[in-house]
C-alpha positions, 0 to 999 in steps of 0.5 A, a space after each residue: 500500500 502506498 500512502 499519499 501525504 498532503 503537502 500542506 498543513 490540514 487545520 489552522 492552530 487555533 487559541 481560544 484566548 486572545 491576550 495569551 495568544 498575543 502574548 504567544 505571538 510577540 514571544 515568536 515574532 508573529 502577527 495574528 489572525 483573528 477569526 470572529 464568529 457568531 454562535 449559530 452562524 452559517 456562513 462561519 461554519 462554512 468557512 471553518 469548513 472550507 476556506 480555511 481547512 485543508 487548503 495549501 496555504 495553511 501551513 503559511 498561516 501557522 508558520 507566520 500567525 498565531 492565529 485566534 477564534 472567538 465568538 462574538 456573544 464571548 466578549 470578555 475573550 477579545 478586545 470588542 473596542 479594537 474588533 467591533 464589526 456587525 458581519 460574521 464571519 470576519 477575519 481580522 490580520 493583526 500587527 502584534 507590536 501595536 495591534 493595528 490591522 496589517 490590511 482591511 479585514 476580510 467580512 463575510 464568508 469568502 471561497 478559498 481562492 478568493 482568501 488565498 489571493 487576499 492572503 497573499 498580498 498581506 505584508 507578513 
């Protein structure tokens, strides 16, 4: 039997707390990508599903963001002041040295090409 091994990274590494998340992102020179969801959201799921799982830009992702999930009705898990939007999902690319956006967030449900291409004109 011959067994095939994905050349990219299947799932994001997720952290659930976004002050040790940015604490773990300063300690290895890192930005952060925040995913922003909503309880019972669709389109959230969706994306979860698709847009970022099992894509070959994954391993770009772990390799250069300490990436973070939170849901909305979770407040007290994230900075709402600095990350306050109405469209679910959203995802926000974060400089960690002054937790300004490092480009405009991505709001909806977006295909997987679509996220590639935006990813890759981010100044990481």
């Amino acid at each position: 039997l011959l067994f095939t091994t994905s050349p990219f990274a299947s799932s994001i590494k997720w952290h659930g707390d976004y002050t040790k998340a940015l604490l773990s992102a300063k300690k290895q020179n890192k930005n952060i990508m925040l995913f922003l969801q909503e309880k019972d959201c669709i389109d959230c799921k969706k994306m979860l599903q698709t847009t970022l799982y099992n894509q070959e830009y994954i391993k770009e992702i772990n390799d250069s963001y300490v990436s973070i999930i939170v849901q909305r009705e979770d407040k007290i898990s994230y900075p709402i002041e600095l990350f306050y939007t109405l469209t679910y999902p959203t995802v926000f690319f974060i400089n960690t040295s002054d937790e300004s956006f490092l480009t405009n967030p991505i709001y909806g449900y977006v295909i997987p090409q679509k996220f590639k291409d935006f990813f890759l004109t981010i100044d990481k």
